[in-house]
C-alpha positions as CSV (number, residue, x, y, z in Angstrom):
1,X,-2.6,7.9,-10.6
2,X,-4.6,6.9,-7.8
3,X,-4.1,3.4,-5.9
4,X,-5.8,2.4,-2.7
5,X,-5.2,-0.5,-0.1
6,X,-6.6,-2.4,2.7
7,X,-5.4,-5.4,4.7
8,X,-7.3,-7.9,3.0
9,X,-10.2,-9.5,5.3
10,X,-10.7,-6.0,6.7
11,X,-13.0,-4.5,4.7
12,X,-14.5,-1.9,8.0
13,X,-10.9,-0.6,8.1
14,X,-11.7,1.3,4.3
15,X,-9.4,2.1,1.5
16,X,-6.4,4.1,2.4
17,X,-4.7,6.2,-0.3
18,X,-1.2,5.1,-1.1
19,X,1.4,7.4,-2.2
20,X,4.8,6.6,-3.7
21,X,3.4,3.6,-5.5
22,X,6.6,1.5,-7.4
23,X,7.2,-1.9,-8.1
24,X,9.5,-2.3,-4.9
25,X,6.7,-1.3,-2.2
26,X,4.6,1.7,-1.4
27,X,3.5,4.5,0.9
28,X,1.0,5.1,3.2
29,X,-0.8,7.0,5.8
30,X,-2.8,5.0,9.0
31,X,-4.0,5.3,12.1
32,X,-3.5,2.0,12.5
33,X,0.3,1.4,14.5
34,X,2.4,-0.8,12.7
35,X,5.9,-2.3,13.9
36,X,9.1,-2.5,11.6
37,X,9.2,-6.2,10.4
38,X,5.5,-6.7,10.2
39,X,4.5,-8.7,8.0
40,X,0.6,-7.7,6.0
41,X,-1.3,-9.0,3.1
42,X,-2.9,-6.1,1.2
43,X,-5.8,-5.6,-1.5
44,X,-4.6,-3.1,-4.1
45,X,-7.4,-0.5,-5.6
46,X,-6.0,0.0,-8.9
47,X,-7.7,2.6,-11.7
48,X,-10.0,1.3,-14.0
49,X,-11.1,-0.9,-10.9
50,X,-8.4,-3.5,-10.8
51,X,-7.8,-4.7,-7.7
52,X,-4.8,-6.8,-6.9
53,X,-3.6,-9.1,-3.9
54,X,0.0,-8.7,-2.6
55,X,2.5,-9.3,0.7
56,X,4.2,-6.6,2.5
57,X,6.7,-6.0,4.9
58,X,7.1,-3.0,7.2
59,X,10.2,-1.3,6.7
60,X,9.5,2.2,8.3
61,X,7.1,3.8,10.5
62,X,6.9,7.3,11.5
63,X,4.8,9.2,14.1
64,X,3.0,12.5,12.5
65,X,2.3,15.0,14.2
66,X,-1.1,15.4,15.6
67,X,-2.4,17.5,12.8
68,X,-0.6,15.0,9.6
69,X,-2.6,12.8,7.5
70,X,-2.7,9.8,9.8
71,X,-1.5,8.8,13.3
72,X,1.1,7.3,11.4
73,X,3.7,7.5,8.1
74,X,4.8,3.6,6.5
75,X,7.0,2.4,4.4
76,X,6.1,-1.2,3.1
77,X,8.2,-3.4,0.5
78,X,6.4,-6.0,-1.6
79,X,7.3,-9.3,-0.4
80,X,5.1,-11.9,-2.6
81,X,3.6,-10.4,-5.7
82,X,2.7,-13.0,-8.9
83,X,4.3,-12.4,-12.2
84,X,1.1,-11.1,-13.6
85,X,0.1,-9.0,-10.8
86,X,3.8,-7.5,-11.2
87,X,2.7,-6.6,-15.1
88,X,-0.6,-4.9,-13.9
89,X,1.2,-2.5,-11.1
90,X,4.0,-2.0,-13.8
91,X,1.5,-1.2,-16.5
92,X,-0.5,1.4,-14.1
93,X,2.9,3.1,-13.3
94,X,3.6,3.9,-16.7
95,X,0.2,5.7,-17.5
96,X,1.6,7.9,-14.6
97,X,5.3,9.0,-16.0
């Protein structure tokens, strides 16, 4: 399963692969620094072209190395996701079990 995100109103920033994708929160890879605490709303890519709105909270971030993915490994939690957008994520997820 692929899913994608981008801070919403920053459409020159591109879609960034996520990775660990559950209904709690998700992984990604930037080069944009982030600080524990931060708070982010996000545009979800989902397949089939869904896209989906949702708040996030930092809860990690990790330096990579200089030849990683990214500048930077995060960890965000889903702070504010609707009831229907909840059903959407969860019905992606379980195409990918």
């Amino acid at each position: 399963m692929s899913v994608f995100c981008r801070p919403i109103g920053k459409p020159l920033f591109g879609k960034r692969r996520a990775t660990n994708v559950s209904l709690g929160g998700i992984r990604l890879y930037t080069d944009e620094p982030a600080a524990v605490g931060d708070r982010l709303a996000l545009e979800l890519f989902l397949p089939e072209g869904r896209e989906i709105e949702c708040s996030v909270e930092v809860v990690w971030v990790e330096e990579l190395p200089s030849r990683g993915p990214a500048r930077f490994d995060v960890g965000l939690k889903f702070l504010e996701i609707e009831p229907e957008v909840r059903t959407q994520l969860s019905a992606v997820l379980a195409q990918s079990d």
